[in-house]
N, C-alpha and C positions, 0 to 999 in steps of 0.2 A: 438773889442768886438764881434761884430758879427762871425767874423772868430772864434773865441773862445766858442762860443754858442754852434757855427753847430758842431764845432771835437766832443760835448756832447750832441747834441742832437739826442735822438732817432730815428729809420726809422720808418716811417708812416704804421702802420698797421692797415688799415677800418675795416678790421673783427676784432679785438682785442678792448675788451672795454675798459677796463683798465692797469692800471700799464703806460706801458712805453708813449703808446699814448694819452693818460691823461695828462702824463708830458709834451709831446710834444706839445698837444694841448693848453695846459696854458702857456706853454713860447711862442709861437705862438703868443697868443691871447696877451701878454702885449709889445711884441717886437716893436711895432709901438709907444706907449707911452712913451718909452726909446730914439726913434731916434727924437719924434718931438720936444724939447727942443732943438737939433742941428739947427733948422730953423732958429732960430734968427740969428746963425754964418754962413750962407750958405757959404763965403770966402774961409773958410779952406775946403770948398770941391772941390776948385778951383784946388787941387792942382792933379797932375796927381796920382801920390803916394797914397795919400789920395782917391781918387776915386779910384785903382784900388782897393784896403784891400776894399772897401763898397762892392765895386762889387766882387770880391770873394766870402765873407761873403754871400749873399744875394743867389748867384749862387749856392753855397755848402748848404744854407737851402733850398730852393727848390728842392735839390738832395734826401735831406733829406725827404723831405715831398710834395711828385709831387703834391699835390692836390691844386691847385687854391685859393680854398675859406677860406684854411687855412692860404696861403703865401699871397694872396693878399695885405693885409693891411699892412703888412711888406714892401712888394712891394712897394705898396703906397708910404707910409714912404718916404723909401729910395728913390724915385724917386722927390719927394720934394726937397732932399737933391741936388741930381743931376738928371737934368731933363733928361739926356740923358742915362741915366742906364743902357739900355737895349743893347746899342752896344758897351758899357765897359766889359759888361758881357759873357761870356764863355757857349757856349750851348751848 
């Protein structure tokens, strides 16, 4: 799903108010609310497969949108999911 997001999600543009970083910013802003009902299953994140597609996904939105304060919480998210995220992850 994630992987799916980011091929559609817009680049980040700060200076642009609207249109495309509008859209970016509200798929942003609910992407963490989407991943924490996986908490309950943490199991299936066990799996190497399964963590690598998270970490893709999460690595291609950030590409998307380098700003911190947007991707954080996604981050977050994701990092619940697997605690070790950050060195599955592709920089």
């Amino acid at each position: 799903m994630l992987n799916a997001v980011a091929a559609v999600l817009p680049h980040w543009d700060p200076d642009h108010g609207g249109g495309d970083p509008h859209l970016l910013m509200r798929i942003l802003e609910h992407l963490p609310d989407v991943l924490d009902p996986f908490e309950s299953n943490t199991a299936s994140f066990k799996d190497p497969g399964t963590v690598g597609l998270l970490a893709l996904g999460i690595t291609r939105i950030c590409e998307r949108c380098p700003d911190p304060s947007m991707t954080g919480p996604t981050v977050a998210a994701a990092k619940r999911l697997v605690p070790n995220l950050d060195s599955c992850m592709s920089h």
